[in-house]
N, C-alpha and C positions, 0 to 999 in steps of 0.2 A: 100508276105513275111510279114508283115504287116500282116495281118491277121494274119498266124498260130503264130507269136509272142505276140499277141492278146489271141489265146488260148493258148498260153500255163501260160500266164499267169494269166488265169481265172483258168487252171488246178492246178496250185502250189495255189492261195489262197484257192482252194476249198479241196485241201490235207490238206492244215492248219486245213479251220475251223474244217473239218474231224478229225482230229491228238489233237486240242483242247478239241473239245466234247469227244474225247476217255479217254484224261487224267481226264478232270471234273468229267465224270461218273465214271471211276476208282478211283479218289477220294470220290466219294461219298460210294461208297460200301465197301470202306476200312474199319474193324472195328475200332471201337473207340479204343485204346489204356487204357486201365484199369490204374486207378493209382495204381503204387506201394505202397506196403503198407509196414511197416518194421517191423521187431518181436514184439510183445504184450509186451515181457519182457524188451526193452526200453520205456523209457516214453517219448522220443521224438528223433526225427530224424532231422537232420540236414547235408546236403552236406558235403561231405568230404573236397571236393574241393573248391576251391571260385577262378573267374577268376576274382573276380575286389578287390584289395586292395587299403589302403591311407597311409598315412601316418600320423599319426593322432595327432599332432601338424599342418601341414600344412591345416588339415582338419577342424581345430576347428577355425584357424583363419577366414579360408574362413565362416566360423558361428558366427563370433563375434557379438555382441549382440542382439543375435536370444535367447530370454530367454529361451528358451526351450532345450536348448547347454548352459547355463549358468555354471553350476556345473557339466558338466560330466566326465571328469576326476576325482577329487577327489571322486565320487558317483562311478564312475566305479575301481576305486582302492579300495574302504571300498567294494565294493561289491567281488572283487576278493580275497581280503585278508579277508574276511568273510567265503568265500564258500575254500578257502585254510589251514586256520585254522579249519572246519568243526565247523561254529558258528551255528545256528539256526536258519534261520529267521525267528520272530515273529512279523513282522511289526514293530519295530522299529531299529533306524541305527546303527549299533556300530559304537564307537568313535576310533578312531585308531592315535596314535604319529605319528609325524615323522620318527622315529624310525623303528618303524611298517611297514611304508610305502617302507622305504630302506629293508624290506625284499622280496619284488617283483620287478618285472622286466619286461615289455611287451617288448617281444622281436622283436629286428629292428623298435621297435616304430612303428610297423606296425596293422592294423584291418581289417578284411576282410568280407568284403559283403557279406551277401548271401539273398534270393530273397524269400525264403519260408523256414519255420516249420513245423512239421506233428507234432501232437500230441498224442497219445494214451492216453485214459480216459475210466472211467467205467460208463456207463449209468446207471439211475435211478433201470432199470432193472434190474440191475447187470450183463448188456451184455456189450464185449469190442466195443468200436468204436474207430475211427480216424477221427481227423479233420487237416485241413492245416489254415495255419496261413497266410497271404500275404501282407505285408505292403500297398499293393495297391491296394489291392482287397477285402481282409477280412482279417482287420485289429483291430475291433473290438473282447475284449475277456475279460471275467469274471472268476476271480478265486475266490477261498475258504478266507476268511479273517480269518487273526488269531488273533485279537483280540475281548475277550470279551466281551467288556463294549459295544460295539453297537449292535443296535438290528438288523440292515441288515446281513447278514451270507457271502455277496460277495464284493468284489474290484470290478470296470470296469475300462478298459484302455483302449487307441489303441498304437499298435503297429507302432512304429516311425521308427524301424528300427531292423535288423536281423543282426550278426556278428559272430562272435569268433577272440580271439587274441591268441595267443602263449606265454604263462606266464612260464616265470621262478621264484624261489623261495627258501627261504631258511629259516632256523629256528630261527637264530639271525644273526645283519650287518657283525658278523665275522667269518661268515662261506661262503662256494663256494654256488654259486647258482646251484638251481639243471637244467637235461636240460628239455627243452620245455615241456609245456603241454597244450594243446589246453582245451580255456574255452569258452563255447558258453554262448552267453546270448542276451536277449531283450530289447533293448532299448523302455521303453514305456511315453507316455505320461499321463499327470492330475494327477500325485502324486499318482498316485495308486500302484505303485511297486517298 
C-alpha cells in the first residue's frame, strides 16, 4: 500500500515537471508582441486611460520640501493657461495674474499617472521614427531649444513624471467654465522645460 502511494506520487511530480517544461517551451516560442505604434499624424501618444490617480494637494504635501516639487503648481497652471490661451513657447515663462489663474479649473483636483510616451519624430534622414519615453527606464530626452543667443541648438532633461489632468476653462472670471478637457504633459527635471 505504501509503495503504490509512493508511485503514485512520483507519477503526479513527474506530470508536473512534464506540464512545466511544456509551458516554459511554449513560452519561449510565443512571438514577441510588436510594440504598437500610433499614427505618424500625431506627435505623441499617450494612454487614454490611467488606472492610478492622486489628488494633487494631498500629493504635494506628501512632497514637501522635495525642491524638485517646490513650484509645481503654479508652473503647472502658467503652463496650462499658456497652452489654453494658444501662447508659444519660447523658452521663456509667461507671467499670468491671479485673475488669469481663476480662469482655469483642474477638475476634482485630480492628476493622473501614466507610465510611458511614445513619441513620433522625423530622423536626420527624413524617415518617421518612434521612441517611448519611461520615467523608469528611458527617461532621458533632448529637445530643440528655442532660443537664440546660445550656441548649443538642444535642452536635456529627464523625465520625473507622465500625467494628464482634466481642465476646465473659461475666457474671463464671469463667465461659466467650459467642460473638461484633457491636457497631457511632462513633468521634467534640471530646468530644461
Amino acid at each position: 500500500m505504501v509503495r503504490s502511494i509512493a508511485n503514485q506520487e512520483a507519477i503526479e511530480r513527474f506530470i508536473k515537471k512534464v506540464n512545466d517544461a511544456r509551458e516554459k517551451f511554449s513560452l519561449q516560442n510565443e512571438p514577441v508582441p510588436r510594440r504598437v505604434r500610433n499614427s505618424p499624424s500625431e506627435h505623441y501618444h499617450i494612454a487614454k486611460s490611467s488606472r492610478k490617480s492622486e489628488d494633487i494637494t494631498a500629493w504635494l504635501v506628501e512632497r514637501r520640501g522635495d525642491p524638485a516639487f517646490e513650484d509645481f503648481l503654479p508652473q503647472l497652471e502658467a503652463h496650462i493657461l499658456g497652452r489654453v490661451r494658444g501662447l508659444a513657447y519660447n523658452g521663456d515663462e509667461h507671467i499670468f495674474s491671479d485673475e488669469d489663474r481663476r480662469c482655469i479649473s483642474i477638475n476634482d483636483n485630480k492628476i493622473y499617472w501614466h507610465s510611458m510616451i511614445r513619441v513620433n519624430y522625423t530622423t536626420f534622414d527624413v524617415r518617421r521614427e518612434q521612441d517611448t519615453i519611461n520615467p523608469l527606464t528611458h527617461a532621458d530626452i533632448m529637445v530643440l531649444l528655442h532660443e537664440d543667443e546660445r550656441t548649443h541648438p538642444y535642452w536635456y532633461a529627464r523625465v520625473i513624471h507622465i500625467f494628464h489632468v482634466m481642465v476646465r476653462s473659461r475666457k474671463n472670471s464671469y463667465l461659466p467654465f467650459s467642460s473638461p478637457t484633457r491636457m497631457c504633459s511632462l513633468y521634467v527635471g534640471s530646468g530644461a522645460m
